[in-house]
N, C-alpha and C positions, 0 to 999 in steps of 0.2 A: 681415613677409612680406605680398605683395600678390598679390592672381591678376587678371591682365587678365579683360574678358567674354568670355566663352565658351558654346554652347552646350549644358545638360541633354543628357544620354545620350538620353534618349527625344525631344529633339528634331532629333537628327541627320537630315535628310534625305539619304539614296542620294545626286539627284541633285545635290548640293551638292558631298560627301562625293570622288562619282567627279571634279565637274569640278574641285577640288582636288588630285587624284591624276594628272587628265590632263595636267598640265606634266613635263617632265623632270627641270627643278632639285627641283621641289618632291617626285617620285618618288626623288630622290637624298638629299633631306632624310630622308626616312619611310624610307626603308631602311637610312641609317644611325642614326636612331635606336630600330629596329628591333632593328639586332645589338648597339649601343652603351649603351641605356639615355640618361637623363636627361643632356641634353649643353649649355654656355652654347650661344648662339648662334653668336658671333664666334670660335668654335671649330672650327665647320665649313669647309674649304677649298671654296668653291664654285667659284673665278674671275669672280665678280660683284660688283658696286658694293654697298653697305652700303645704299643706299636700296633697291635691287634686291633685296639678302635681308631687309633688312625687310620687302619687300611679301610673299616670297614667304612667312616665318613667319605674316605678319599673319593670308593665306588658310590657310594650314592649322588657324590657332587657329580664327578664323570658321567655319570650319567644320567644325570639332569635331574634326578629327582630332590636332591636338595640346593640350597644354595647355601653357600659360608662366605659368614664377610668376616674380615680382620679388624677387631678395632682394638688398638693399644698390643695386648701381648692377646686378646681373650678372642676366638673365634666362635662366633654366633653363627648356627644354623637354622635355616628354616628349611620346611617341606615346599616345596613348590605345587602346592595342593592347584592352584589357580591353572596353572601351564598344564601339567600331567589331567587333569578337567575336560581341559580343550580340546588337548592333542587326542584323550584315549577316555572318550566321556564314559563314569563309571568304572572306569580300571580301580581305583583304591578303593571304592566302597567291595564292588563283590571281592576285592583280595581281603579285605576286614572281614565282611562274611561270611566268608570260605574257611577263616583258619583263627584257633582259638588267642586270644588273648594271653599273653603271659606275664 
């Protein structure tokens, strides 16, 4: 098992954190790993090109709001729901909130 780099809990920056969350795909990302738990990647139906949802996992792991681990060839992501909590208590509910489901 391998974990790509990622950022420490305590160095999650906000404004990092929000411009990560202000794209659409990537707000569709984080919401269904939200209700779904730890999900491969290529499991997600986005409607986007595979270099387009790599970018778009890349920014979330970067900045800390997801974590991907490596296992075998398949990369598993989860939300780091527990850390982004801590750091920014209430940041993902009122961003659920605030903006409709799609």
């Amino acid at each position: 098992m391998t974990d790509l780099p990622e950022p420490d809990a305590d160095e999650l920056e906000l404004t990092t954190v929000l411009s990560a969350l202000a794209d659409d795909v990537r707000l569709v990302i984080v919401r269904h790993l939200a209700a779904a738990g730890e999900q491969a990647c290529g499991t997600l139906e986005l409607g986007i090109s595979k270099a387009t949802r790599s970018h778009h996992f890349r920014v979330l792991r970067e900045s800390g709001v997801t974590h991907t681990r490596i296992v075998g060839t398949r990369r598993l992501v989860t939300l780091r729901r527990d850390d982004l909590d801590e750091r920014f208590p209430g940041l993902l509910d009122a961003l659920f909130a605030a903006t409709p489901a799609r």
